[in-house]
C-alpha positions in Angstrom: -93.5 63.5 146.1 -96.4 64.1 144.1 -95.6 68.1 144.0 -92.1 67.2 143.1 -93.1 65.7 140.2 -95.5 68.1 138.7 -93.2 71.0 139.5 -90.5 69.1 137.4 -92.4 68.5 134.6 -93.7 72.1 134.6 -90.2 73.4 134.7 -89.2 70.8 131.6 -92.2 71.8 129.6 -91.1 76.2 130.6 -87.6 75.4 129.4 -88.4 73.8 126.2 -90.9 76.7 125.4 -88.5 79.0 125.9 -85.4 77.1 123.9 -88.3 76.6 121.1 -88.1 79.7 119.7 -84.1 80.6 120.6 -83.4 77.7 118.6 -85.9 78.6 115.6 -84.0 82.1 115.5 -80.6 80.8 114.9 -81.5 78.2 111.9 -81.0 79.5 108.3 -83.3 79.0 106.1 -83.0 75.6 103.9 -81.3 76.9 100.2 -82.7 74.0 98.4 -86.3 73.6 98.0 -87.9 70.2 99.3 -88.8 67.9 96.7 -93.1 67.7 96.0 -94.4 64.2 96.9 -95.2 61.9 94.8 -98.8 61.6 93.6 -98.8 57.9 93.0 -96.9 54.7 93.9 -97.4 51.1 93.5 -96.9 48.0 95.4 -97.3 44.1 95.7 -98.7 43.3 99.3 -98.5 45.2 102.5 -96.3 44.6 106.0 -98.4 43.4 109.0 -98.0 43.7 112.7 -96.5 39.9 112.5 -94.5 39.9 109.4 -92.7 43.6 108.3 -91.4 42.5 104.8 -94.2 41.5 103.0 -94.0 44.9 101.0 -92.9 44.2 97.1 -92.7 40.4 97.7 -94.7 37.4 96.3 -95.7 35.4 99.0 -96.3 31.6 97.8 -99.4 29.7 99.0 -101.1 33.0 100.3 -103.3 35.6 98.6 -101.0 38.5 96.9 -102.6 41.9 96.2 -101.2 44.8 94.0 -102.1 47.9 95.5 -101.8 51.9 93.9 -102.4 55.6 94.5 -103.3 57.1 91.8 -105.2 59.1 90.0 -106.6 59.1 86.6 -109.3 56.9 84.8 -109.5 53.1 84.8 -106.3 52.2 86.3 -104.6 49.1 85.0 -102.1 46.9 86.4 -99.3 45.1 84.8 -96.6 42.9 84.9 -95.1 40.0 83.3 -95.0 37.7 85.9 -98.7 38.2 87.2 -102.1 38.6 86.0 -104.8 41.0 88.2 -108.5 40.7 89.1 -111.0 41.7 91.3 -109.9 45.5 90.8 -111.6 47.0 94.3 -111.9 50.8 95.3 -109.9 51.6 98.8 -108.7 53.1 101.0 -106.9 50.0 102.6 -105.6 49.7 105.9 -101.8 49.7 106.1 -101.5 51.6 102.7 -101.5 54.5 100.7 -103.5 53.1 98.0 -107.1 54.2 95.9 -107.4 50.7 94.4 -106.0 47.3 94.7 -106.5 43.9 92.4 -105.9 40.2 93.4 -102.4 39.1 91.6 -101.6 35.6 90.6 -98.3 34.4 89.4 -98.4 33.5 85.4 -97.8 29.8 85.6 -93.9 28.9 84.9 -92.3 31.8 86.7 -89.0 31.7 87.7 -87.8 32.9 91.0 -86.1 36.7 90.3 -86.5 40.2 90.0 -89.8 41.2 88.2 -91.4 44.6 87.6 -95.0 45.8 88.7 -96.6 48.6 86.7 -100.0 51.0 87.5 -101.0 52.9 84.8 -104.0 55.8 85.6 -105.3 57.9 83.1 -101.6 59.4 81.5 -99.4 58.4 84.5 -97.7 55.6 85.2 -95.7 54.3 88.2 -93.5 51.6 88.7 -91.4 49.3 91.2 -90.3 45.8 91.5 -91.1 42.6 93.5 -89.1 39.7 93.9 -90.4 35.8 93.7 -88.9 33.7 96.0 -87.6 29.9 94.8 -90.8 27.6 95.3 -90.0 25.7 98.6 -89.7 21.9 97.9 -93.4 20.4 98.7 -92.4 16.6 98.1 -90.3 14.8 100.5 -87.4 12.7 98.4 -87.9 9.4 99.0 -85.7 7.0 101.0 -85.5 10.6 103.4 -85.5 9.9 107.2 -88.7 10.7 108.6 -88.6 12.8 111.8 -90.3 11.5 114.8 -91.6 8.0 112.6 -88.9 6.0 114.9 -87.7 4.9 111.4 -83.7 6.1 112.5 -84.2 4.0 115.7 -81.6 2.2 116.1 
């Protein structure tokens, strides 16, 4: 069994070896040149393993971080919906990013569309974030309270 397999994968790995460069020969070359990368970005928060759409989002009742890559002298965050501190060096685990700052939402913001701005030396780079309606944190009163026995009957 054991020889079986190893021969099979031998003969899988031969075969793509050998298609490798068939199939390189018969491509054309691409007639449009690729588009360079981008040398900076910008972002509000990062995904984690638990939660994938963190990224560009304000996140109520939990630390928020603006995060760039960029280059250039003293780079400055901005937005109107958030003020930055604690500017710290990286590089950061999950991101792309030279330096991030602690962001705080400006007292009296709406939910909505806002946009977040890095600015590094003479380049700037920009995307948005959305904040979320504030969840209701007082329960009305005269409510039914669940699990108090109070709907007993």
């Amino acid at each position: 069994m054991r020889k079986t397999v190893v021969f099979v994968v031998a003969a899988v790995i031969g075969a793509t070896m050998l298609a490798g460069p068939a199939q390189a020969q018969q491509q054309s070359p691409s007639p449009t040149p690729s588009a360079a990368p981008a040398k900076g970005s910008v972002q509000l928060n990062v995904n984690t393993a638990i939660n994938q759409s963190l990224v560009d989002k304000y996140v109520r009742d939990a630390p928020n971080v603006a995060l760039a890559k960029c280059e250039g002298a003293s780079p400055a965050f901005s937005s109107p919906a958030l003020t930055f501190s604690n500017y710290t060096p990286g590089p950061f685990m999950g991101a792309d990013a030279n330096i991030s700052a602690d962001a705080a939402l400006k007292p009296g913001t709406q939910a909505g569309t806002y946009p977040l701005t890095v600015t590094c030396g003479d380049q700037t780079y920009r995307t948005q974030f959305t904040v979320p309606a504030p969840q209701v944190s007082k329960v009305p009163s005269g409510a039914a309270k669940a699990g108090d026995g109070s709907m007993a009957g």
